[in-house]
Residue frames as a rotation matrix with the C-alpha (Angstrom) as fourth column:
UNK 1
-0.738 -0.675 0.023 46.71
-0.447 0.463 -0.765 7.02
0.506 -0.575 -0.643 -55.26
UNK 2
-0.167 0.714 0.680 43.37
-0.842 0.256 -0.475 6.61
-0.513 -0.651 0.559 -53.22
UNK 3
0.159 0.444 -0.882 42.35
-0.985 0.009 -0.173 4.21
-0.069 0.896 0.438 -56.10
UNK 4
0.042 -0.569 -0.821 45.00
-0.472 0.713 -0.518 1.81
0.880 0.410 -0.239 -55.85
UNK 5
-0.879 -0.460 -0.124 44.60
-0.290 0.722 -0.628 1.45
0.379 -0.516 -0.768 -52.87
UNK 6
-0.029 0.981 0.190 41.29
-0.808 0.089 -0.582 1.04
-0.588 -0.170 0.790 -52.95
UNK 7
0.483 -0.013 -0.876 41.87
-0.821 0.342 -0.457 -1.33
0.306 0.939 0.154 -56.01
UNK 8
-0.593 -0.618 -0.517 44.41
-0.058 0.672 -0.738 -3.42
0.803 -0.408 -0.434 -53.52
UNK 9
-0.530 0.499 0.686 42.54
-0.688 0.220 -0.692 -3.65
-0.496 -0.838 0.226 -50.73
UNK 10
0.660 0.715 -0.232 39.34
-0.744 0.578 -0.334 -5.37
-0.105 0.393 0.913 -53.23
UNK 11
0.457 0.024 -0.889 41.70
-0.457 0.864 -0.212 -7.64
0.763 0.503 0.406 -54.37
UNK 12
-0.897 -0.413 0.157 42.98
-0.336 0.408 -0.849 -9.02
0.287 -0.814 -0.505 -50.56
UNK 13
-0.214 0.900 0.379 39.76
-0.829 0.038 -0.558 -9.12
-0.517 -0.434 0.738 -49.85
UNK 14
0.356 -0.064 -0.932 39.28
-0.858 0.373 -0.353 -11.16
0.370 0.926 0.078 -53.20
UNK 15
-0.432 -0.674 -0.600 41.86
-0.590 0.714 -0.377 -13.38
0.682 0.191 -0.706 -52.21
UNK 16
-0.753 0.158 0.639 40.98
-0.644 0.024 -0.765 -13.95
-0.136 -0.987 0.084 -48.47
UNK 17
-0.198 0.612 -0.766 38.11
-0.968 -0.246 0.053 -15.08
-0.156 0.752 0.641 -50.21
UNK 18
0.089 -0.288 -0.953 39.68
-0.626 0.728 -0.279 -17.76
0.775 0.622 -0.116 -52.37
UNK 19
-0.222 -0.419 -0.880 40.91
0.076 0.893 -0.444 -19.15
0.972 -0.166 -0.167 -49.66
UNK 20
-0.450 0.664 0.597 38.34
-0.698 0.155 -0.699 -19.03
-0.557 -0.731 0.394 -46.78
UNK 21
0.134 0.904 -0.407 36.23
-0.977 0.051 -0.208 -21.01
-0.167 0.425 0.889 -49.74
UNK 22
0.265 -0.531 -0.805 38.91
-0.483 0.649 -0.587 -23.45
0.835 0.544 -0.085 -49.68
UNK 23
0.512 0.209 -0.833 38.82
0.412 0.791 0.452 -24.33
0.754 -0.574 0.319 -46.00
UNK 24
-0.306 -0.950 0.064 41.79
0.681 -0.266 -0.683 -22.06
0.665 -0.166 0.728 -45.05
UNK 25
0.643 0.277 -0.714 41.45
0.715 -0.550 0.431 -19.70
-0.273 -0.788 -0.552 -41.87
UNK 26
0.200 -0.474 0.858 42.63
0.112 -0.858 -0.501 -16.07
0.973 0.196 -0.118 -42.77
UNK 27
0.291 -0.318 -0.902 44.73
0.890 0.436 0.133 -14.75
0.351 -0.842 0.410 -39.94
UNK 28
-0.417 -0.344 -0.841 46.11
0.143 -0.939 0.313 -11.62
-0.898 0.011 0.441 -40.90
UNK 29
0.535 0.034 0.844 45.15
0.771 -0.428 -0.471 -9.40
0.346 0.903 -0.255 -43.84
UNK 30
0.603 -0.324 0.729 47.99
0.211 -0.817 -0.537 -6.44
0.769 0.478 -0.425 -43.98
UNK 31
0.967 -0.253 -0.029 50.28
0.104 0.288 0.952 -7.51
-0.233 -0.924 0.304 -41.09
UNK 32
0.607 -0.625 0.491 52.61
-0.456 -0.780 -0.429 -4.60
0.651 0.037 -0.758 -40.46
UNK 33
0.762 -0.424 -0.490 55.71
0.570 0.078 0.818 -4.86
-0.309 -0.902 0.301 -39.12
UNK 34
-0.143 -0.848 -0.510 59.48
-0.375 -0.430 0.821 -2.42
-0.916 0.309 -0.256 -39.38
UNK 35
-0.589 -0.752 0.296 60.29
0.060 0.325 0.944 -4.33
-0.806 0.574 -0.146 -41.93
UNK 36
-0.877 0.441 -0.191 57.05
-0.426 -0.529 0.734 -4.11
0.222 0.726 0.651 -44.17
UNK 37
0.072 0.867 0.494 53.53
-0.725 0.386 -0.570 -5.75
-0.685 -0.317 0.656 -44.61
UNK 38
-0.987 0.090 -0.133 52.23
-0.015 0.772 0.635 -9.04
0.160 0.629 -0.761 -45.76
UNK 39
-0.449 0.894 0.006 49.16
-0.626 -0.319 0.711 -8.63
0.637 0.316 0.703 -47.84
UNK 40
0.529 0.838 -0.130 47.14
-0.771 0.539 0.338 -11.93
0.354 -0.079 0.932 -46.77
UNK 41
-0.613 -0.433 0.661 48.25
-0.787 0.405 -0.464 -14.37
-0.067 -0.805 -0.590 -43.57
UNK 42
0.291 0.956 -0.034 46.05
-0.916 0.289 0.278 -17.83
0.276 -0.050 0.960 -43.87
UNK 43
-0.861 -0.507 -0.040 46.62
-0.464 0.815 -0.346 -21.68
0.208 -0.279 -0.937 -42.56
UNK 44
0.395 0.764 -0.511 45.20
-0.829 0.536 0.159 -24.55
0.395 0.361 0.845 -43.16
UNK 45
0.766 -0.467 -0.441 46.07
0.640 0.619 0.456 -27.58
0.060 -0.632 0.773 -40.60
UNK 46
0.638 -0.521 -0.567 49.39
0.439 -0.359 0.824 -26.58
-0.633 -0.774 0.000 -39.92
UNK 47
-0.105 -0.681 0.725 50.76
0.976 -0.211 -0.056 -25.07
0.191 0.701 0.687 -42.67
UNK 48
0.251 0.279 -0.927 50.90
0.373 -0.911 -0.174 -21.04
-0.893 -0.302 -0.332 -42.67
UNK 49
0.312 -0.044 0.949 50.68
0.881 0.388 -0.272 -19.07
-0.356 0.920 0.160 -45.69
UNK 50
-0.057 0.026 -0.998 51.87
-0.016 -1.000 -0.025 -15.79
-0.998 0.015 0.058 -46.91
UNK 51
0.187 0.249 0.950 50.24
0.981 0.006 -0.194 -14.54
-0.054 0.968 -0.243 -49.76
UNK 52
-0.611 -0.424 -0.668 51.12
0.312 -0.905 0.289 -11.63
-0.727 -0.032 0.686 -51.50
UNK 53
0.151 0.826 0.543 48.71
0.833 0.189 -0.520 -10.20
-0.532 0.531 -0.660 -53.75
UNK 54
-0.829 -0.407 -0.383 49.23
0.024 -0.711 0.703 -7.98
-0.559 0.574 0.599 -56.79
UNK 55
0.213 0.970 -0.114 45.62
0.612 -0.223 -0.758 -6.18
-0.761 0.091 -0.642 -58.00
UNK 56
-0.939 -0.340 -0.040 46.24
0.196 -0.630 0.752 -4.75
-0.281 0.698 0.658 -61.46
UNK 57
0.067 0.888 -0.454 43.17
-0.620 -0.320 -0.717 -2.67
-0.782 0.330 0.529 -63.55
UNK 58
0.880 -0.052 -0.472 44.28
-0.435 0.311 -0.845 -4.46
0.191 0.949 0.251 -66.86
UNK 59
0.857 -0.247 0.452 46.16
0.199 0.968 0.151 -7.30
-0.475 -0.040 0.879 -67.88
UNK 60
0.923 -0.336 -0.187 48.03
-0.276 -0.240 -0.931 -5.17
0.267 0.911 -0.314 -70.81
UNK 61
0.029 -0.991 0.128 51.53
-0.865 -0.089 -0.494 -5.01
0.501 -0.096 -0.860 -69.04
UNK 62
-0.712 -0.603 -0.358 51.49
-0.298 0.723 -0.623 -8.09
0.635 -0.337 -0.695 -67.47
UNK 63
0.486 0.647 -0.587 49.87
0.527 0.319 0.788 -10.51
0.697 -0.693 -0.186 -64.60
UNK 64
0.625 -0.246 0.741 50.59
-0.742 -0.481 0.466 -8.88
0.242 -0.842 -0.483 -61.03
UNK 65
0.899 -0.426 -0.107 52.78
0.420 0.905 -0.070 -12.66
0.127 0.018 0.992 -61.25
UNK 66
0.483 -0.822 0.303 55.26
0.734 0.191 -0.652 -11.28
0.478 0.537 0.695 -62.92
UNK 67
0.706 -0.037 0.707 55.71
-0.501 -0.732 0.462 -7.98
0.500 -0.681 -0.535 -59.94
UNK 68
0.886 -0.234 0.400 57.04
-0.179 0.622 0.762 -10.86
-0.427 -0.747 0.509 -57.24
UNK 69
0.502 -0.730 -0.464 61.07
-0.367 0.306 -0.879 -10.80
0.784 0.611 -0.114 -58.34
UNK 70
-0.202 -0.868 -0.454 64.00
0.440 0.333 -0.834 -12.06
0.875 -0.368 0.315 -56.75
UNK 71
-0.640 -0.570 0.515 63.79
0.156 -0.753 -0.639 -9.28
0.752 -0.329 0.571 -54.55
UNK 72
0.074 0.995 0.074 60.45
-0.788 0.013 0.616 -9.28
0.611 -0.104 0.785 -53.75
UNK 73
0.376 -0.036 -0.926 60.94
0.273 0.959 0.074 -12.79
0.885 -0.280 0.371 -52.52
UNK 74
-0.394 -0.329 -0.858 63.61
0.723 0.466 -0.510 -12.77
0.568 -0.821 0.055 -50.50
UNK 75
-0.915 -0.209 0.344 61.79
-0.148 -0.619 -0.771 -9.67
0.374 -0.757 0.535 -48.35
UNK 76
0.155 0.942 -0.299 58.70
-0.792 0.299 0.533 -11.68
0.591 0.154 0.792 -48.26
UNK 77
0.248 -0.938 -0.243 60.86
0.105 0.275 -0.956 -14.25
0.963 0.212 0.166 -46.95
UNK 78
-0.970 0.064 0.235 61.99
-0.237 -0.464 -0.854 -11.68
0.054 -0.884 0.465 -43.86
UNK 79
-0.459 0.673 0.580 58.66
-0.771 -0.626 0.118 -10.80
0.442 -0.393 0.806 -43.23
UNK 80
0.201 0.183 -0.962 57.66
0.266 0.935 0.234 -14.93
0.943 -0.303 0.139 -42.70
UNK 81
-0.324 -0.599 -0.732 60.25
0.535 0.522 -0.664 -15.01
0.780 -0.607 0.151 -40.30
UNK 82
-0.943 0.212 0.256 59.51
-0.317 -0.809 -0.496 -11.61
0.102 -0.549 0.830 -38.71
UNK 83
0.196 0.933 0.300 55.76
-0.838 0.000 0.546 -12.86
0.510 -0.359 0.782 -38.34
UNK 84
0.603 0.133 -0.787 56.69
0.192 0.933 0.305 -16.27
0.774 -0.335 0.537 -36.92
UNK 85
-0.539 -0.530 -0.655 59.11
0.713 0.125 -0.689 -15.11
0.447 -0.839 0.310 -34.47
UNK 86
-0.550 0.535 0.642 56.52
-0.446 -0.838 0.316 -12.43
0.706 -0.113 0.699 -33.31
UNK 87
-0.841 0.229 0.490 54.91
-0.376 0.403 -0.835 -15.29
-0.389 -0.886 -0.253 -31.38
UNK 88
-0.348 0.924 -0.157 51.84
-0.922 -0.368 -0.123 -15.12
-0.172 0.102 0.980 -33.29
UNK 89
0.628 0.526 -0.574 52.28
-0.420 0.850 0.318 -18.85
0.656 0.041 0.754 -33.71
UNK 90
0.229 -0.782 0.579 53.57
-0.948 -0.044 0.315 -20.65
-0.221 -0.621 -0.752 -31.37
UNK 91
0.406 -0.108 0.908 55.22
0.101 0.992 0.073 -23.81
-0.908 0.062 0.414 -31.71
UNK 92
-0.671 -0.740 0.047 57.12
-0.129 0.179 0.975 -24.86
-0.730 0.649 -0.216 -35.44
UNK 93
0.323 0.946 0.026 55.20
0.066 0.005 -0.998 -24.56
-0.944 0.324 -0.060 -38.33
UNK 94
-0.342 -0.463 0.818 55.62
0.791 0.327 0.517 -25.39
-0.507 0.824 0.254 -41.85
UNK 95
0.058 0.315 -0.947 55.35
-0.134 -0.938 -0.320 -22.16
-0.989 0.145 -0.012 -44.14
UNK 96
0.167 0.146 0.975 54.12
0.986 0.000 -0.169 -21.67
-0.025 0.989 -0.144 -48.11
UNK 97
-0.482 0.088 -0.872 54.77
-0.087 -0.995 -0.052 -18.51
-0.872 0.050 0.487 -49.50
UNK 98
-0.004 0.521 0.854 52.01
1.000 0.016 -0.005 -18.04
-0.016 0.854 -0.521 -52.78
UNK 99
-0.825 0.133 -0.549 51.74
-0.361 -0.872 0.331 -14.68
-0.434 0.471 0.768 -54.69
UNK 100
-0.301 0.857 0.417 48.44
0.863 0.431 -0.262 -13.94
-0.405 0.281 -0.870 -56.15
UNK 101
-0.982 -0.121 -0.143 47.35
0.027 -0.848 0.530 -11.86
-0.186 0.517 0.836 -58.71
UNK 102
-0.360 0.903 0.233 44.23
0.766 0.429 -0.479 -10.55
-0.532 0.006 -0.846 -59.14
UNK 103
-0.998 -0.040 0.051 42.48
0.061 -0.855 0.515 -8.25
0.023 0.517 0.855 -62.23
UNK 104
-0.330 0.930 -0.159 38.70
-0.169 -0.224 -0.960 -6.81
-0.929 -0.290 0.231 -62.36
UNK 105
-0.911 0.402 0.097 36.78
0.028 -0.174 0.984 -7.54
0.412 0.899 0.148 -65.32
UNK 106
-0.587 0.772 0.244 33.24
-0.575 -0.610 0.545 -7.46
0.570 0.179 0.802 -66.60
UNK 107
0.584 0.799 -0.143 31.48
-0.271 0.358 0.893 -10.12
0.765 -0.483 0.426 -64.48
UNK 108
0.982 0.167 0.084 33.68
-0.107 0.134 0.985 -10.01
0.153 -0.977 0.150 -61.66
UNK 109
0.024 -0.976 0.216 37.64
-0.957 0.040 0.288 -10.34
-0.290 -0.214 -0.933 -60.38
UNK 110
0.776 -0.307 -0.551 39.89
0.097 0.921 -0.377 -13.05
0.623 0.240 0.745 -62.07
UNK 111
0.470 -0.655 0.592 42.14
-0.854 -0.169 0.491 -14.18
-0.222 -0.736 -0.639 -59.41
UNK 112
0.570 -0.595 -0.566 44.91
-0.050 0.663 -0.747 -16.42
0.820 0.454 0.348 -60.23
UNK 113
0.793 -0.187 0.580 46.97
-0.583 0.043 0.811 -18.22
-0.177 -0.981 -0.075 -57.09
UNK 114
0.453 -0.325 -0.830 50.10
-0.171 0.882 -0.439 -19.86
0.875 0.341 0.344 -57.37
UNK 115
0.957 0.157 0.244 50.38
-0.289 0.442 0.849 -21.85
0.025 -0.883 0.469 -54.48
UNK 116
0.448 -0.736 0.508 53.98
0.217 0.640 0.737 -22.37
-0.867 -0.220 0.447 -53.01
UNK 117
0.983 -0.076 0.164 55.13
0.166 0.016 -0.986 -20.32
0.073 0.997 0.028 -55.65
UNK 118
0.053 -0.996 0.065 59.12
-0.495 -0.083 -0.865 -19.86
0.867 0.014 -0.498 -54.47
């Protein structure tokens, strides 16, 4: 167990990354609330993002993509709302939700983003 989550954490971190390099201001990374956490909080002008991130060791069974169902969604979804009505922004704000997946190999983490993916 320690692993994984040692194994998730690298790859938020990863991500946060991606998209600090891209201009994007990280806000949250693991912003708890009741209802659950969203991995990675970031916004760029006025958009806000919620990324979810899915950190697999190996590709064999799949991308961490293919984790993010229906279900997944819509409680990703809640949590938006549940962070925007929290206050933490104020004012209307346009929201993306992306899922990212990220795996370790030999010369470093492949991280795949799909931006606005539902």
């Amino acid at each position: 167990m320690a692993h994984q989550q040692e194994l998730g954490s690298a790859g938020e971190a990863v991500v946060a990354a991606w998209y600090e390099r891209r201009g994007y201001e990280i806000l949250e990374r693991n912003w708890r609330c009741r209802e659950g956490e969203i991995d990675v909080i970031a916004r760029l002008d006025d958009v806000v993002v919620i990324c979810e991130v899915k950190t697999r060791s190996t590709d064999r069974f799949g991308s961490g993509l293919d984790a993010v169902d229906g279900r997944k969604q819509r409680r990703l979804r809640a949590l938006g709302a549940a962070y925007l009505s929290s206050g933490a922004q104020p004012g209307w704000r346009p929201v993306r939700f992306d899922v990212a997946s990220v795996t370790p190999g030999p010369h470093g983490y492949s991280v795949q983003v799909v931006e606005a993916a539902f």
